[in-house]
C-alpha positions in Angstrom: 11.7 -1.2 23.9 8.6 -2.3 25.7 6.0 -5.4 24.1 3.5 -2.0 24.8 5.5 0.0 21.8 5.2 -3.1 19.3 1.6 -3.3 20.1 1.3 0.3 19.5 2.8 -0.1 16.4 0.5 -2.9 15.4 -2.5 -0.8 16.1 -1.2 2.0 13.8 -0.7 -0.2 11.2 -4.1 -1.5 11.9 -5.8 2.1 11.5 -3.5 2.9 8.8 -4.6 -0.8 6.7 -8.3 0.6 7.8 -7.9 4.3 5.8 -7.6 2.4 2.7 -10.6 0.7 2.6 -12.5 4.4 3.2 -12.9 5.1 -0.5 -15.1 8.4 0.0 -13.5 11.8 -0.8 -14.2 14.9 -3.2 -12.9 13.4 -6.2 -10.4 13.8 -9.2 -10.4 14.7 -12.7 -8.0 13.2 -15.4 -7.7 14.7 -19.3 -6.5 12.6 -21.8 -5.3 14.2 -25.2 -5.7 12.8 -28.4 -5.4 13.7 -31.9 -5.6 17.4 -30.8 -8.7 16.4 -28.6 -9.1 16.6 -24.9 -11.6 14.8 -23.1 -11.9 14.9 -19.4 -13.4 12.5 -17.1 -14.5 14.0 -13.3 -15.1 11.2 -10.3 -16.7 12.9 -7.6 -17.1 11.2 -4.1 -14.0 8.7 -3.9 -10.4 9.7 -2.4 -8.0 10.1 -5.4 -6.1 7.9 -6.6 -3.2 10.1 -5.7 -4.4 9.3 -1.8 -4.8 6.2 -2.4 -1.7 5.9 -3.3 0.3 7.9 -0.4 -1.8 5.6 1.5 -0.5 2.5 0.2 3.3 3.9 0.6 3.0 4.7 4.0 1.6 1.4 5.0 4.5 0.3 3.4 7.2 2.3 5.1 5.3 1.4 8.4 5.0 -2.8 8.0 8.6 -2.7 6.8 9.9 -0.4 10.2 8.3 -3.4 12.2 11.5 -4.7 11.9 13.1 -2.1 13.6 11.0 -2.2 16.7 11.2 -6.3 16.4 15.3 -5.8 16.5 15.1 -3.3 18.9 12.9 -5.8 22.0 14.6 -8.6 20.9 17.7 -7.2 21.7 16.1 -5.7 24.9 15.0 -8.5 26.4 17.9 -10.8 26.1 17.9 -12.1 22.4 19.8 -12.1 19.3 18.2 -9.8 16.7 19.4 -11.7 14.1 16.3 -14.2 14.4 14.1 -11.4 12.6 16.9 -11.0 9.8 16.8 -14.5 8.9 12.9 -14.4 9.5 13.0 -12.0 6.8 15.0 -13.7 4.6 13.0 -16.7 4.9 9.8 -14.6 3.7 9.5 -13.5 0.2 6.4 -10.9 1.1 8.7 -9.5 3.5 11.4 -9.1 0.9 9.4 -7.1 -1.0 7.7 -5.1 1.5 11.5 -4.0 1.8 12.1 -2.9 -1.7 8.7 -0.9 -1.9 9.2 0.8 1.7 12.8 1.7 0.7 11.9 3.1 -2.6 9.0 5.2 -0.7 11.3 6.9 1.7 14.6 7.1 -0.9 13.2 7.5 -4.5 14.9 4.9 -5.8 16.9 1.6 -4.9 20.7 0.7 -5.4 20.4 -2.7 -3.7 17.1 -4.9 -3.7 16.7 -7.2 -0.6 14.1 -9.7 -3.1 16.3 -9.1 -5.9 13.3 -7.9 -7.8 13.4 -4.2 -7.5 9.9 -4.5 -6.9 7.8 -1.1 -7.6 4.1 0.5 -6.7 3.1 0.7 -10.6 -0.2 3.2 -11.1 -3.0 2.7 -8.9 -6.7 1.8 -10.7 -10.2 2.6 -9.5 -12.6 0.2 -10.3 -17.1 1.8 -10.2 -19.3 -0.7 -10.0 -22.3 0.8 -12.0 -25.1 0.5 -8.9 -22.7 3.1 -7.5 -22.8 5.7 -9.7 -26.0 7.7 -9.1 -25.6 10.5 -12.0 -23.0 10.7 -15.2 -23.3 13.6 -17.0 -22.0 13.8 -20.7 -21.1 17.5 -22.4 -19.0 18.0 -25.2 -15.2 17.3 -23.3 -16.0 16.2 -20.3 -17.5 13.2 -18.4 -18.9 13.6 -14.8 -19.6 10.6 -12.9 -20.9 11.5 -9.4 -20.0 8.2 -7.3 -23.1 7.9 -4.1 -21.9 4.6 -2.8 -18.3 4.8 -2.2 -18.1 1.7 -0.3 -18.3 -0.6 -3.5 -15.4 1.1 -5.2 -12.0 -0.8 -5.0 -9.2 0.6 -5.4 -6.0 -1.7 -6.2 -2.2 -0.9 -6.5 -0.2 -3.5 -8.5 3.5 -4.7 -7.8 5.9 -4.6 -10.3 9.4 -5.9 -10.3 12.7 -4.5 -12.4 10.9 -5.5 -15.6 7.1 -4.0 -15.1 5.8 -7.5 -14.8 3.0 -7.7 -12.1 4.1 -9.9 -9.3 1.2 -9.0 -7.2 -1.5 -6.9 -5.6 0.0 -3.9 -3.5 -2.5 -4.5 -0.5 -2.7 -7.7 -0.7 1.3 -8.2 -0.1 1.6 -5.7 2.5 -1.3 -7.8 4.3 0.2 -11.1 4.4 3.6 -9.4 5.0 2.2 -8.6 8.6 1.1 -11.9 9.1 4.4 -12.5 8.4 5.9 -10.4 11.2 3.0 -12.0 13.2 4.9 -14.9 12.9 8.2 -14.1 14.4 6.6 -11.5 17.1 4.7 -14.2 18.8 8.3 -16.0 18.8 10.3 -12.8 20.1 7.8 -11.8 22.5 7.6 -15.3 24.5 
């Protein structure tokens, strides 16, 4: 393991962090049944929240194998991996970067490195009105056609074992990175 393939990694993570803040795409539709009535709302011009989501699991699966490659030139170049363990265990973001990565990749979690179990819940789209250029009302259906993607946000909350929010899904995977920016500017010296 070469400082070249954790810089690598880095910059994929990078790019990766950079495709969620592209909100435009060809849209989703959603029905909601009520009372024996269906009304469906169509977005058109944002990424689904689907994506968004996938997105926001594969960042996760990605910050968390940082570790890995930490271990891996640690051990490489003459040091005990067991500096990034207790790095880790010193970091809650980290922590739960663990759970949500693991839970991507295996379904579900047996053991919970936080101890919170911690969860993606449902993602949420949020239109700031100046964005929407047409909306279109008929007798099921609402159309809004989105012409300024860029002001969307999309957002991904974090819940633990008891679906209470214990934070923003980006906004942990972000400072977890800073986090492993920590200890790779230690491993690497």
């Amino acid at each position: 393991m070469m400082q070249t393939d954790l810089d690598n990694l880095r910059e994929r993570i990078k790019r990766f962090n950079t495709q969620l803040g592209l909100n435009s795409g060809v849209g989703f539709s959603q029905t909601i049944r009520t009372d024996g009535t269906e009304l469906t709302t169509t977005i058109n011009g944002v990424k689904t929240l689907v994506q968004f989501t996938d997105e926001v699991e594969t960042l996760a699966i990605w910050v968390w194998s940082f570790k890995d490659y930490l271990k891996e030139y640690a051990l490489a170049n003459g040091k005990v991996s067991k500096i990034v363990e207790d790095h880790v265990n010193s970091r809650w973001f980290l922590q739960i970067v663990s759970d949500l990565a693991n839970r991507a990749k295996h379904g579900k979690l047996r053991e919970s490195r936080s101890g919170k179990f911690a969860c993606f819940a449902e993602a949420k789209i949020s239109i700031p009105h100046e964005s929407i250029g047409l909306i279109n009302l008929m007798a099921n259906e609402i159309i809004f056609n989105v012409i300024q993607s860029d002001n969307v946000e999309f957002s991904i909350p974090v819940n633990d074992k008891n679906a209470f929010e214990i934070g923003d899904g980006v906004e942990i995977l972000n400072t977890a990175m800073e986090d492993w920016d920590d200890i790779y500017k230690v491993i690497i010296m």
